[in-house]
MOPAC internal coordinates of N, CA, C and O (Angstrom, degrees):
PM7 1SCF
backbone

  N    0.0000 0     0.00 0     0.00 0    0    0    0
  C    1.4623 1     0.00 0     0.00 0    1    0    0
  C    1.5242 1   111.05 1     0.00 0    2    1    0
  O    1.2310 1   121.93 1   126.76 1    3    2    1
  N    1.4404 1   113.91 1   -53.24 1    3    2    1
  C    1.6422 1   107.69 1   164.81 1    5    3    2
  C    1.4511 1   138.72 1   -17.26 1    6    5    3
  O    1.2310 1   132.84 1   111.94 1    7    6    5
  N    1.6800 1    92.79 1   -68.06 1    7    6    5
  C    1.0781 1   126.63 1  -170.57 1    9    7    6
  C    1.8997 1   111.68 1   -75.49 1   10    9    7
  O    1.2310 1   123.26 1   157.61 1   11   10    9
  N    1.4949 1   111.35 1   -22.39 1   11   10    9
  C    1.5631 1   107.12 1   156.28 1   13   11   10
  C    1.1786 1   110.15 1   -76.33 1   14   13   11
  O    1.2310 1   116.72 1   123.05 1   15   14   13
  N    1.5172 1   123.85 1   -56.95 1   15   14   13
  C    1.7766 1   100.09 1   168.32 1   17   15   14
  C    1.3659 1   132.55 1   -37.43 1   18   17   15
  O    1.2310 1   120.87 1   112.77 1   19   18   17
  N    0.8469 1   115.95 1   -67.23 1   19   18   17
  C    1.1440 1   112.17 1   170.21 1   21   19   18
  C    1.7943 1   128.47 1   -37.73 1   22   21   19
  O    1.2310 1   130.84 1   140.56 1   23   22   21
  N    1.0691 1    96.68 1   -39.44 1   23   22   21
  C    1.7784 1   107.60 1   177.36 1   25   23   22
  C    1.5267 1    97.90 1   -74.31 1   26   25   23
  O    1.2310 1   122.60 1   140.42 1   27   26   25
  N    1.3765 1   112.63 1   -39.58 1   27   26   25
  C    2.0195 1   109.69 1   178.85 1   29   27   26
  C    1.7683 1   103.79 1   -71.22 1   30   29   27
  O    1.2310 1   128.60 1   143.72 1   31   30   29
  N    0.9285 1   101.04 1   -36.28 1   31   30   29
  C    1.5000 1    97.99 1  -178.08 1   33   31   30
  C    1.2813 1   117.89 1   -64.26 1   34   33   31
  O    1.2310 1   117.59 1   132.08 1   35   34   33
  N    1.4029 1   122.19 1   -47.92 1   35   34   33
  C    1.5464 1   116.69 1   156.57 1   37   35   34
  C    1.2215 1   123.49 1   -61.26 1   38   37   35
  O    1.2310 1   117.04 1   156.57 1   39   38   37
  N    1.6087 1   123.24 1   -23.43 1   39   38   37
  C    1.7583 1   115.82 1   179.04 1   41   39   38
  C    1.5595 1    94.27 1   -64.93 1   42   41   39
  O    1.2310 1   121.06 1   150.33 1   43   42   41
  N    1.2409 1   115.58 1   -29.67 1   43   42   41
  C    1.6740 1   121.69 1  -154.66 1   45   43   42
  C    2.4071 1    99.82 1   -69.51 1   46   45   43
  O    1.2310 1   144.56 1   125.69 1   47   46   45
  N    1.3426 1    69.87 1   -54.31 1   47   46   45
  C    1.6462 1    86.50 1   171.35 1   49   47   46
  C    1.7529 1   111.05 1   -50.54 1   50   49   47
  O    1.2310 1   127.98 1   115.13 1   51   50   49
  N    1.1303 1   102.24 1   -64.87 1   51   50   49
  C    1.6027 1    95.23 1  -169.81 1   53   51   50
  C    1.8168 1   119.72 1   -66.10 1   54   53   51
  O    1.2310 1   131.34 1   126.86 1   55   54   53
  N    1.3026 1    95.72 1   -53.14 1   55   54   53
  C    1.8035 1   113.51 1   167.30 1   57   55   54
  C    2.0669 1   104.10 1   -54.67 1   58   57   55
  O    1.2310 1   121.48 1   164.12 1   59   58   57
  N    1.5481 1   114.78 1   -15.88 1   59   58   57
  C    1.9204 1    89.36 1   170.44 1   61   59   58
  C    1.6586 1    85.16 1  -110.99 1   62   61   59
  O    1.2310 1   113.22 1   169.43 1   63   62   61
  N    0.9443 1   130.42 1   -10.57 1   63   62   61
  C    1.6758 1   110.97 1   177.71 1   65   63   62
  C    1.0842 1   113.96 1   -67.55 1   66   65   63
  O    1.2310 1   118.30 1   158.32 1   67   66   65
  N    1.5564 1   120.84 1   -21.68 1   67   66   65
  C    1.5213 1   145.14 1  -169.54 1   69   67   66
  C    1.4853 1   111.17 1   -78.82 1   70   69   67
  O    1.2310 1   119.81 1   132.02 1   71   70   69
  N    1.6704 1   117.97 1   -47.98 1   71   70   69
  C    1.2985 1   138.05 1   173.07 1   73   71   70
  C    1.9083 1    99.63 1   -66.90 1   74   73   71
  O    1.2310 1   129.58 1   107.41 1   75   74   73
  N    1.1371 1    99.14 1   -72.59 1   75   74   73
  C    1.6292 1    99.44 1   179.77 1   77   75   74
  C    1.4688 1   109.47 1   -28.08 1   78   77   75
  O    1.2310 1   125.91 1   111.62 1   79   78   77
  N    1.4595 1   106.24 1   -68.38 1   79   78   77
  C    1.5077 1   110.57 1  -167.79 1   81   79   78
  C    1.6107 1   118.95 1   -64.19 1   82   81   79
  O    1.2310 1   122.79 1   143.41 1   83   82   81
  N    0.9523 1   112.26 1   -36.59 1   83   82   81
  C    1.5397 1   128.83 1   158.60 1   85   83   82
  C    1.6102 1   140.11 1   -59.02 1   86   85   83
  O    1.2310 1   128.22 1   138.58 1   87   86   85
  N    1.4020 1   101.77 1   -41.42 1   87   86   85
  C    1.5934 1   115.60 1   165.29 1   89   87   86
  C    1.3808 1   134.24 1  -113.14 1   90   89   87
  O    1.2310 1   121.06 1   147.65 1   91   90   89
  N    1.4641 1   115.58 1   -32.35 1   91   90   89
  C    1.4099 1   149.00 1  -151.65 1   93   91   90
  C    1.1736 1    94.52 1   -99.31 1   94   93   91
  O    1.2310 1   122.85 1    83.02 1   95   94   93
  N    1.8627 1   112.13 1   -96.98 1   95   94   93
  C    1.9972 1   105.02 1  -158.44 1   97   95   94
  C    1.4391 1   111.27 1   -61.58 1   98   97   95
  O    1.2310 1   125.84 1   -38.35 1   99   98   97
  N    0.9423 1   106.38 1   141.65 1   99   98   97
  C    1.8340 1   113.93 1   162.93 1  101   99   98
  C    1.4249 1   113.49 1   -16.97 1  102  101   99
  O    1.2310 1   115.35 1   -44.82 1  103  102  101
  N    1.3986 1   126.42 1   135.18 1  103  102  101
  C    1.1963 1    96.20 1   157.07 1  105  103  102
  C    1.5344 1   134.39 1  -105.06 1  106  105  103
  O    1.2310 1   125.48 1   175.13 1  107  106  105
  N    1.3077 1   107.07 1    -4.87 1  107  106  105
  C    1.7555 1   108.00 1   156.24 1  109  107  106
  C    1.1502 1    91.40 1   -67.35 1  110  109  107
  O    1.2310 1    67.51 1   165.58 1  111  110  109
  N    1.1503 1   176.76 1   -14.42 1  111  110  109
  C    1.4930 1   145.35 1   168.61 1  113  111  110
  C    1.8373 1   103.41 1   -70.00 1  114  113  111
  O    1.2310 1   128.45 1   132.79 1  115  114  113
  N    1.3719 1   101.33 1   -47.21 1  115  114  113
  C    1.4131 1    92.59 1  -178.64 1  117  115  114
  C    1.4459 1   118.27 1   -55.52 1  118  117  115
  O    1.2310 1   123.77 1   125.96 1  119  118  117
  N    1.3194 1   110.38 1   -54.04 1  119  118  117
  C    1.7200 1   118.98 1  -178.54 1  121  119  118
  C    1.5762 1   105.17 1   -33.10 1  122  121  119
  O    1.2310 1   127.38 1   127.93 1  123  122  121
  N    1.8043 1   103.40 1   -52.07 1  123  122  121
  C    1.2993 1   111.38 1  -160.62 1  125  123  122
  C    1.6280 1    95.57 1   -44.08 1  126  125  123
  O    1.2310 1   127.37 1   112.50 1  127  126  125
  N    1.3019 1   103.42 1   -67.50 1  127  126  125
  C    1.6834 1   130.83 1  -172.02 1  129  127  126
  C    1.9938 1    96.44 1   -31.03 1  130  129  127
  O    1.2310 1   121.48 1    99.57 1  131  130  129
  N    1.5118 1   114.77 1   -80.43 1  131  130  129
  C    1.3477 1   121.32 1   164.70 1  133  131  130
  C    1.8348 1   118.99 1   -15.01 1  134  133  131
  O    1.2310 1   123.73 1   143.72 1  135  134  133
  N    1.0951 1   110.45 1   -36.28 1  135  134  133
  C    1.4937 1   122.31 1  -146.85 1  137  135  134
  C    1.6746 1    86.29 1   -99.86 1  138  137  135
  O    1.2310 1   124.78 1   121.94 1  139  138  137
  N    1.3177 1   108.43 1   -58.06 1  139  138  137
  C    1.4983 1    90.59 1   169.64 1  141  139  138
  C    1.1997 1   141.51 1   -85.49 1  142  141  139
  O    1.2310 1   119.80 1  -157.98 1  143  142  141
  N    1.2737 1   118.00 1    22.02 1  143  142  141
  C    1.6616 1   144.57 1   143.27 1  145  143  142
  C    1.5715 1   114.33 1   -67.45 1  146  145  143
  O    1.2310 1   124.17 1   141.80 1  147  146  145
  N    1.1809 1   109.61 1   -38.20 1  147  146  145
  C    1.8578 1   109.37 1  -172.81 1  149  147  146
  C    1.4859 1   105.72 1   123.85 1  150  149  147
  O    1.2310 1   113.42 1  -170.42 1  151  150  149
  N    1.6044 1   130.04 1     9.58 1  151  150  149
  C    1.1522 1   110.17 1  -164.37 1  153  151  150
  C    1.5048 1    92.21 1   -94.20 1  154  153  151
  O    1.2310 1   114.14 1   -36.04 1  155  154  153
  N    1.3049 1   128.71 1   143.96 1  155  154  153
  C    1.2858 1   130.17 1   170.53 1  157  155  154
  C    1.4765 1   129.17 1   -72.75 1  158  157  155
  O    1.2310 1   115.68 1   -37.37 1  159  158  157
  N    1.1556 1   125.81 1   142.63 1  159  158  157
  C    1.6498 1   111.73 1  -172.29 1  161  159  158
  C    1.0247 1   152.87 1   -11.81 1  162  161  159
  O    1.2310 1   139.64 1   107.15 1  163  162  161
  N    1.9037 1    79.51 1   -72.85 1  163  162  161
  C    1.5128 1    96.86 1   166.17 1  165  163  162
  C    1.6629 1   124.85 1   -89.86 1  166  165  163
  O    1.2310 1   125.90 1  -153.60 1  167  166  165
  N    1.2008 1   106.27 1    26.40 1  167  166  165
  C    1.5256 1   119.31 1   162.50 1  169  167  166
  C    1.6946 1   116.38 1   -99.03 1  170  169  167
  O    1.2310 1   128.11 1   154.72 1  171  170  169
  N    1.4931 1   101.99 1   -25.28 1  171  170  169
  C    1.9920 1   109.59 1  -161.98 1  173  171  170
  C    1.5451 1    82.96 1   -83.13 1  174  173  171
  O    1.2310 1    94.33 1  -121.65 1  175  174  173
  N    1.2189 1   162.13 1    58.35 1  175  174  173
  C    1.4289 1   148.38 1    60.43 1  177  175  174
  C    1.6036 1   138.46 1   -24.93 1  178  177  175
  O    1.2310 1   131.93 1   119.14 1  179  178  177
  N    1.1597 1    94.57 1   -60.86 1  179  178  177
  C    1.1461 1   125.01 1  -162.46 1  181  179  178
  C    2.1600 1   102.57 1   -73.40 1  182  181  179
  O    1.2310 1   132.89 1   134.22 1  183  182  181
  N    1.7407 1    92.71 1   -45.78 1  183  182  181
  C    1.3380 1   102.42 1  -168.59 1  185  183  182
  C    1.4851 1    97.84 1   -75.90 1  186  185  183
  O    1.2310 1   114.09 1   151.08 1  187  186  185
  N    1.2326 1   128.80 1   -28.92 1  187  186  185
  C    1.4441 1   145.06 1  -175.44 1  189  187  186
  C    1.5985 1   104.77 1   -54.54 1  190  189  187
  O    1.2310 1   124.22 1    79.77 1  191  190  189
  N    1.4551 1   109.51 1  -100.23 1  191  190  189
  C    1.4941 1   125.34 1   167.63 1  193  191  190
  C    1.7353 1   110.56 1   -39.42 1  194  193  191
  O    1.2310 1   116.78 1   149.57 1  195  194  193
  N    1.5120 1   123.73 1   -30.43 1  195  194  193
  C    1.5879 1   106.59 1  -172.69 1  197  195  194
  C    1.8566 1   102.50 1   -84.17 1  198  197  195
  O    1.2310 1   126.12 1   151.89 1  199  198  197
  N    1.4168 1   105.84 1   -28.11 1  199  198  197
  C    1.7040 1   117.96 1   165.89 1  201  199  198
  C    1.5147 1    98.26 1   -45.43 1  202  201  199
  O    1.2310 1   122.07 1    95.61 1  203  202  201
  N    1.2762 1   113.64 1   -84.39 1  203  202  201
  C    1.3765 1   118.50 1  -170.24 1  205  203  202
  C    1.1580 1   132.92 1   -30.30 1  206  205  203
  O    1.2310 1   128.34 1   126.43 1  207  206  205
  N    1.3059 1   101.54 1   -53.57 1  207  206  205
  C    1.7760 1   122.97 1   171.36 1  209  207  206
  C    1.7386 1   109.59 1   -68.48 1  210  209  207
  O    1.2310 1   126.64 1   160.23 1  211  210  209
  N    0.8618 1   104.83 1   -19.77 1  211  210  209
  C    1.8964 1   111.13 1   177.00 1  213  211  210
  C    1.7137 1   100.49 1   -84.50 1  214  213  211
  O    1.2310 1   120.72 1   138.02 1  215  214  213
  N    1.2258 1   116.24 1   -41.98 1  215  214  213
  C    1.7098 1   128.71 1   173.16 1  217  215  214
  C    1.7867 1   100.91 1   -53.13 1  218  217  215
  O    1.2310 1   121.67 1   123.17 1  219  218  217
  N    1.6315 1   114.40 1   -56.83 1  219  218  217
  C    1.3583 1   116.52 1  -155.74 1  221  219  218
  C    1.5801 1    88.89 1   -81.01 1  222  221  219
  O    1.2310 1   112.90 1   113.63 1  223  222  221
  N    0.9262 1   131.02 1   -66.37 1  223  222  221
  C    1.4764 1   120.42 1  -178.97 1  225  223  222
  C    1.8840 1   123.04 1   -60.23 1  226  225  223
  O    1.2310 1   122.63 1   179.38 1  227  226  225
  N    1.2650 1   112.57 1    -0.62 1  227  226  225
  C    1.2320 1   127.03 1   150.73 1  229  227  226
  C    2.0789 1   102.21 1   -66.17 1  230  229  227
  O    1.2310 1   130.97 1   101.87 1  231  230  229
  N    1.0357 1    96.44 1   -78.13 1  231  230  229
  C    1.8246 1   104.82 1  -161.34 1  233  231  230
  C    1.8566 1   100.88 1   -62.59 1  234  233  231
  O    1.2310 1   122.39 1   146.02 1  235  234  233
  N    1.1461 1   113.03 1   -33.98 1  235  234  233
  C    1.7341 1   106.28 1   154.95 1  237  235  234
  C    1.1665 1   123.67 1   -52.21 1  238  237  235
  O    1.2310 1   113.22 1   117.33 1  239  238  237
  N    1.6894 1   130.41 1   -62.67 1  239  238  237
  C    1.2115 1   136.02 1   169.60 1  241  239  238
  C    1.5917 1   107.59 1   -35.15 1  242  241  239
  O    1.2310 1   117.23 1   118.37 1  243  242  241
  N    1.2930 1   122.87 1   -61.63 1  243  242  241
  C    1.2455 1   120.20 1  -162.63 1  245  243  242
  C    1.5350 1   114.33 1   -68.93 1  246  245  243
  O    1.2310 1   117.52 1   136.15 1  247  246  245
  N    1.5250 1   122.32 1   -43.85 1  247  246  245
  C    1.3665 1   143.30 1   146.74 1  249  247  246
  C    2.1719 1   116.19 1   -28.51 1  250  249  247
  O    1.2310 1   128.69 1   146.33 1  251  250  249
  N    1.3810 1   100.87 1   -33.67 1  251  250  249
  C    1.3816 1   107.63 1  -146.98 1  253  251  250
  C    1.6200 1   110.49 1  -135.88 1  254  253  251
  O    1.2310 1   120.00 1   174.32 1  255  254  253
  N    1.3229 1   117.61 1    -5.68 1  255  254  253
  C    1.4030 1   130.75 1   157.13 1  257  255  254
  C    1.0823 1   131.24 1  -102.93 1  258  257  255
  O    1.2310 1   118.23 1   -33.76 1  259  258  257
  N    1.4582 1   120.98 1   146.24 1  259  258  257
  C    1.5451 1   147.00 1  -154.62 1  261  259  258
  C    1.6051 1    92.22 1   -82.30 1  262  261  259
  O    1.2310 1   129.65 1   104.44 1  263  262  261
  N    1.3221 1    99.01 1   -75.56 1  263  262  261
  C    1.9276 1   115.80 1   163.81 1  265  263  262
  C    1.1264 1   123.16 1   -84.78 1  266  265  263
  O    1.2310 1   117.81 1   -56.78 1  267  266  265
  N    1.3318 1   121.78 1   123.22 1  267  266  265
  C    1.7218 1   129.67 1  -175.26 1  269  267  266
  C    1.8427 1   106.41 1  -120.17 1  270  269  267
  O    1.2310 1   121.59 1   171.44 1  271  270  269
  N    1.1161 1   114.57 1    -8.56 1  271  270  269
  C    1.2053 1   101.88 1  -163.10 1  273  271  270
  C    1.2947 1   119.10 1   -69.55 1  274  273  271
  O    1.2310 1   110.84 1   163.16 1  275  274  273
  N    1.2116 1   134.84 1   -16.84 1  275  274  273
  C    1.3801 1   156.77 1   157.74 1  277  275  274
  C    1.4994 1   101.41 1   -33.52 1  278  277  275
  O    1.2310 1   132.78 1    99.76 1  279  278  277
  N    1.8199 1    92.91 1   -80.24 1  279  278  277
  C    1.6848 1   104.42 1  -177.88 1  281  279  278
  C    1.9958 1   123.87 1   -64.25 1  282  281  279
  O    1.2310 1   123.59 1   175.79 1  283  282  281
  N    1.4440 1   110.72 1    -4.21 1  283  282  281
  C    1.3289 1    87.59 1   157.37 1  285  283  282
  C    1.5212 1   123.93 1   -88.24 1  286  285  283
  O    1.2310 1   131.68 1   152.42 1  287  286  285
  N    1.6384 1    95.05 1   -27.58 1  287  286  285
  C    1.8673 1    89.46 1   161.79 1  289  287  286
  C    1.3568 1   118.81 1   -60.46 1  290  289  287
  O    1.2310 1   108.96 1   153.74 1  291  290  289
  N    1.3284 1   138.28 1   -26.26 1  291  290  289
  C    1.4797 1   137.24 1   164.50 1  293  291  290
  C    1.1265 1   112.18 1   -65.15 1  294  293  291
  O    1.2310 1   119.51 1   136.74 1  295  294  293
  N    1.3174 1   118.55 1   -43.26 1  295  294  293
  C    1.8479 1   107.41 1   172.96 1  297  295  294
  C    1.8370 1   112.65 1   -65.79 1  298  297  295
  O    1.2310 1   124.75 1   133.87 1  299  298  297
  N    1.3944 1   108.48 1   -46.13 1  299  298  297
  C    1.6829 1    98.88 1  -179.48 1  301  299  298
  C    1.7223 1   107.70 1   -57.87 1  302  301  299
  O    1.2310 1   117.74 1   137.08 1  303  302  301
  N    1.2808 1   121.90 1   -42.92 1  303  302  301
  C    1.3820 1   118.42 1  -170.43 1  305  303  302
  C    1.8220 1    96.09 1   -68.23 1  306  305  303
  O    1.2310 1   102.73 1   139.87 1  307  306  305
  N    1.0425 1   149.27 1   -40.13 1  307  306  305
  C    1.4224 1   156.33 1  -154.04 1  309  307  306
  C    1.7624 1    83.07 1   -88.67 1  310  309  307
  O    1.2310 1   113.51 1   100.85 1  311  310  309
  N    1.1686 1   129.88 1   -79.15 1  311  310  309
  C    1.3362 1   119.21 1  -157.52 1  313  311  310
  C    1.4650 1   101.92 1   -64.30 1  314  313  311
  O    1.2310 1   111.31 1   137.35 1  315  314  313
  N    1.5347 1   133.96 1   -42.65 1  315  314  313
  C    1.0912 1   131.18 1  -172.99 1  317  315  314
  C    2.0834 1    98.89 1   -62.11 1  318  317  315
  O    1.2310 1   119.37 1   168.66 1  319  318  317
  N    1.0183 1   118.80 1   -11.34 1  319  318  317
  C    1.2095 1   118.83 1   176.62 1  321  319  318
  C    1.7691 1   117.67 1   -74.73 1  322  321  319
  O    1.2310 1   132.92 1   107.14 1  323  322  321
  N    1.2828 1    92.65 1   -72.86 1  323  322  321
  C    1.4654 1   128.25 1   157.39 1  325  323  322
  C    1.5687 1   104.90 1   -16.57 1  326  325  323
  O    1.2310 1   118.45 1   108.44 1  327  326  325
  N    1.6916 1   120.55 1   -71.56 1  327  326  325
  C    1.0237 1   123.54 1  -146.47 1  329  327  326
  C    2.1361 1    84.08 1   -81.76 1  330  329  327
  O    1.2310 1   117.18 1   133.93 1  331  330  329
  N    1.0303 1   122.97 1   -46.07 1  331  330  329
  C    1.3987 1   135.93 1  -176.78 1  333  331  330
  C    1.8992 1    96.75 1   -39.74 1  334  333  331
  O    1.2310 1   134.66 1   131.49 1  335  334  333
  N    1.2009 1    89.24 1   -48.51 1  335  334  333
  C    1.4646 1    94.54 1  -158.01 1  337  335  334
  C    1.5558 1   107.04 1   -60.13 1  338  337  335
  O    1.2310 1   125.58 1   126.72 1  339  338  337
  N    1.0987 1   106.89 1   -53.28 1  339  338  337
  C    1.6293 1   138.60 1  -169.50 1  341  339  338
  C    1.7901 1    98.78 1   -58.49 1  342  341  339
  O    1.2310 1   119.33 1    85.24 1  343  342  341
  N    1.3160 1   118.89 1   -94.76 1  343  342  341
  C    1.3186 1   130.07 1   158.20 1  345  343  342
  C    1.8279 1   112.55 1   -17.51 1  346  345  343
  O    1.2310 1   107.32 1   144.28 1  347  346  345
  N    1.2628 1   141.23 1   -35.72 1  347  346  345
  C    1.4105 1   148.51 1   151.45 1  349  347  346
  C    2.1030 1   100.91 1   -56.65 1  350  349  347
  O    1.2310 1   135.47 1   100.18 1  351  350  349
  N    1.1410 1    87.67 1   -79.82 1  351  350  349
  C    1.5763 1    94.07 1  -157.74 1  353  351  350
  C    2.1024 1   112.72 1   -65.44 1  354  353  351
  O    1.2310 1   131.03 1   139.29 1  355  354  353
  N    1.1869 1    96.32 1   -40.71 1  355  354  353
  C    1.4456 1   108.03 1  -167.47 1  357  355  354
  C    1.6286 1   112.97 1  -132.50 1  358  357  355
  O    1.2310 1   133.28 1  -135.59 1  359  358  357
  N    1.5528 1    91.93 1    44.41 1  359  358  357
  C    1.6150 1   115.69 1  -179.59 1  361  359  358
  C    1.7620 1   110.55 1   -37.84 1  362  361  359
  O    1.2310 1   112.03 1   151.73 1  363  362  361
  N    1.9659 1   132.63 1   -28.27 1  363  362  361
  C    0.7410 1   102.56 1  -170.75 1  365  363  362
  C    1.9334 1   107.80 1   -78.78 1  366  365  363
  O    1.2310 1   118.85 1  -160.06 1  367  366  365
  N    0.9164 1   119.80 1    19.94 1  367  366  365
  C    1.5665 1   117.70 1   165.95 1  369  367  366
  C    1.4478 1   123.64 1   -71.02 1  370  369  367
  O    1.2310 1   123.46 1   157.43 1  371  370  369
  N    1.8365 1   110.96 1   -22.57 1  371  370  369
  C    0.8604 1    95.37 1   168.08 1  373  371  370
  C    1.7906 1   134.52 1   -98.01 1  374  373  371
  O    1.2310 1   128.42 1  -165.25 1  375  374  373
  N    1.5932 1   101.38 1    14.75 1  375  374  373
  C    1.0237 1    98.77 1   170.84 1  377  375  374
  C    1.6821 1   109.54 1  -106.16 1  378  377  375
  O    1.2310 1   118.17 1   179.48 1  379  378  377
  N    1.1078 1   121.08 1    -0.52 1  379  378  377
  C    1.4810 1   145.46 1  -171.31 1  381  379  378
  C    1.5107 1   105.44 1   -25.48 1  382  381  379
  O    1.2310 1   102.19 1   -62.79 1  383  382  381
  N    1.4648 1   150.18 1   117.21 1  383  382  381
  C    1.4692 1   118.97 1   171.84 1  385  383  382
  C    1.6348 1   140.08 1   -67.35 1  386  385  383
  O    1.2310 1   137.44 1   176.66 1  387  386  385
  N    1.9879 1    83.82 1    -3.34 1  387  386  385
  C    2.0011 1    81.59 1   177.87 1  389  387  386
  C    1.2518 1    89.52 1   -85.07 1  390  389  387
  O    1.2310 1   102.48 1   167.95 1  391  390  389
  N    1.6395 1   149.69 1   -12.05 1  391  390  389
  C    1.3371 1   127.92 1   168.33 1  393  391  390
  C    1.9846 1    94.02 1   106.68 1  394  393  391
  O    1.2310 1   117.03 1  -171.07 1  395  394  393
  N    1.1356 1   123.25 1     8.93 1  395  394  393
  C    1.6849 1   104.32 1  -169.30 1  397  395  394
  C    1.6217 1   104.92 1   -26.57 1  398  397  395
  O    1.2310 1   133.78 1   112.90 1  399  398  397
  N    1.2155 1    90.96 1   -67.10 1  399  398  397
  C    1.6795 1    91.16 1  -156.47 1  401  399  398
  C    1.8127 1   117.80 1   -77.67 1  402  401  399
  O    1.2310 1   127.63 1   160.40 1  403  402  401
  N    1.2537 1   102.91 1   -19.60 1  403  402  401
  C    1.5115 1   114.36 1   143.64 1  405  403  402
  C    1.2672 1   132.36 1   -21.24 1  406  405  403
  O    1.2310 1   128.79 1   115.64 1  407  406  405
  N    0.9761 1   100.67 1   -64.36 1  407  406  405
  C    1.8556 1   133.77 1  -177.57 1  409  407  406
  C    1.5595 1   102.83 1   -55.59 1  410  409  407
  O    1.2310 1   129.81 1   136.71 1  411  410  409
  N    1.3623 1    98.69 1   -43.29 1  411  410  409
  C    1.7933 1   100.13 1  -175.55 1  413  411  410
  C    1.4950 1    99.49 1   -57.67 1  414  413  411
  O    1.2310 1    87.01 1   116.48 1  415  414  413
  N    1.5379 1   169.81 1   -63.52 1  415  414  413
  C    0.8120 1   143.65 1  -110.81 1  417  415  414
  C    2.0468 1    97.08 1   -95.03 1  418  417  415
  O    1.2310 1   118.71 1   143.28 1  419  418  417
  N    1.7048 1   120.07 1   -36.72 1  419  418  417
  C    0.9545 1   102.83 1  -160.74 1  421  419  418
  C    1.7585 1    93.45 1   -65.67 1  422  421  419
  O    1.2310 1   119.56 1   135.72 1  423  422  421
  N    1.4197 1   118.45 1   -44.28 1  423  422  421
  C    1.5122 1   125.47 1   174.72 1  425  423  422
  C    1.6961 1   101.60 1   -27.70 1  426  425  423
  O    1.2310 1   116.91 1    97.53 1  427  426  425
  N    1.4230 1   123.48 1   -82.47 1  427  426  425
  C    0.9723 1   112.10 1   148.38 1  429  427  426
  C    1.6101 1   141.49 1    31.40 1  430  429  427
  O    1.2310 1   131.91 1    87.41 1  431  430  429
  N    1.4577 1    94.60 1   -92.59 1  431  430  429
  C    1.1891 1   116.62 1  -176.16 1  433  431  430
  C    2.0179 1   119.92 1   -75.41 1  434  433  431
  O    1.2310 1   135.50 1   138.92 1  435  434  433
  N    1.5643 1    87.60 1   -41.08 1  435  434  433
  C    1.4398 1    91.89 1   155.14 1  437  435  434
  C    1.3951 1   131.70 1   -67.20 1  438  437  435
  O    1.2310 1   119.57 1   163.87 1  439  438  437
  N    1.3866 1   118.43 1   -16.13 1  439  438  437
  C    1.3922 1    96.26 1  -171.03 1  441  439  438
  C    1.4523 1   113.85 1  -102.80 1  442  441  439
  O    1.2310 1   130.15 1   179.73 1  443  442  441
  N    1.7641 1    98.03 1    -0.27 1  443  442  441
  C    1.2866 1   111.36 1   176.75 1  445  443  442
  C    1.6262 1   102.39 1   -83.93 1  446  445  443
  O    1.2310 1   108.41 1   156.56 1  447  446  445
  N    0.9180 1   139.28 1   -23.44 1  447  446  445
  C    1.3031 1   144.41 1   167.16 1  449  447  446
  C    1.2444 1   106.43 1   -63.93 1  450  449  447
  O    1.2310 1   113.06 1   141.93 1  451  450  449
  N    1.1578 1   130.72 1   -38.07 1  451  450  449
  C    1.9199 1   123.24 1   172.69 1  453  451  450
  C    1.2962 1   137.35 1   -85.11 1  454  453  451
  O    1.2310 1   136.92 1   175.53 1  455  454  453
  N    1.9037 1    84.83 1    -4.47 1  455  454  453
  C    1.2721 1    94.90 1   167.55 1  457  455  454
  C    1.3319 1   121.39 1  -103.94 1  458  457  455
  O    1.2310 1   116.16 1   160.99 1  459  458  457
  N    1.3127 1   124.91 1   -19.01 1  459  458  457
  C    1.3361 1   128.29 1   158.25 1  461  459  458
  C    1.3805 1   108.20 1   -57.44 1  462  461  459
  O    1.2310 1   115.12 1   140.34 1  463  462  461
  N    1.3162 1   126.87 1   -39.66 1  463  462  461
  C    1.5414 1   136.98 1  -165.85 1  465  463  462
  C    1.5620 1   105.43 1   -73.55 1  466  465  463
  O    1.2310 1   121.22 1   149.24 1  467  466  465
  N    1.5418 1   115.28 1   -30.76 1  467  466  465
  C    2.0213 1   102.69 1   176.23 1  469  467  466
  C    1.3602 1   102.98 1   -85.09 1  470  469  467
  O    1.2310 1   132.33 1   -27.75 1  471  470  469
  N    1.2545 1    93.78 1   152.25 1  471  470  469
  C    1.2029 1   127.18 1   171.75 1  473  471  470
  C    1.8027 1   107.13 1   -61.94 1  474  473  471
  O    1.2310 1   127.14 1   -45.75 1  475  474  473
  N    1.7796 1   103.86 1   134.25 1  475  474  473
  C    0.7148 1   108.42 1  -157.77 1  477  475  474
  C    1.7954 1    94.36 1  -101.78 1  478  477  475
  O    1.2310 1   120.10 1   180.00 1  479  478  477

């Protein structure tokens, strides 16, 4: 029972980061955000909505597959990306006080726990 919470709690995480990023924040704020990473203009569409949709079919997969063990190694390599990326380009996140990129390590740490935990 734990160990499905926990797996819903991250589908929950990735599937509203997906909604947020997709419906919710601005999206000239995002572009802005994109733009000072290196993504080029007329790419911060594309990188926007194809992010998102990689998030929502992240928190489905996990929600909606038999075998996951694959996709928690895709989530550590994606967030371990993510957080790399962020912390390089738009370093003040990591001093941020809600913690964004903070937050990644217990995420992190959990998802490495679910992946040791499926069956191999």
């Amino acid at each position: 029972m734990e160990l499905r919470l926990l797996r819903l709690s991250i589908a929950f995480v990735w599937i509203a980061t997906a909604l947020v990023s997709a419906l919710l924040y601005p999206p000239e704020q995002s572009y802005q955000l994109l733009a000072r990473t290196g993504v080029p203009a007329a790419w911060a569409p594309l990188m926007l909505y194809g992010a998102a949709g990689v998030d929502l079919l992240i928190g489905l997969g996990i929600v909606l597959l038999a075998r996951r063990r694959w996709l928690w190694l895709a989530q550590l390599g994606l967030i371990g990306f993510y957080t790399a990326l962020i912390a390089w380009k738009l370093p003040e996140y990591l001093l941020h006080p809600y913690g964004p990129l903070i937050k990644n390590v217990p995420m992190l740490a959990a998802i490495w726990l679910l992946y040791q935990a499926e069956e191999k």
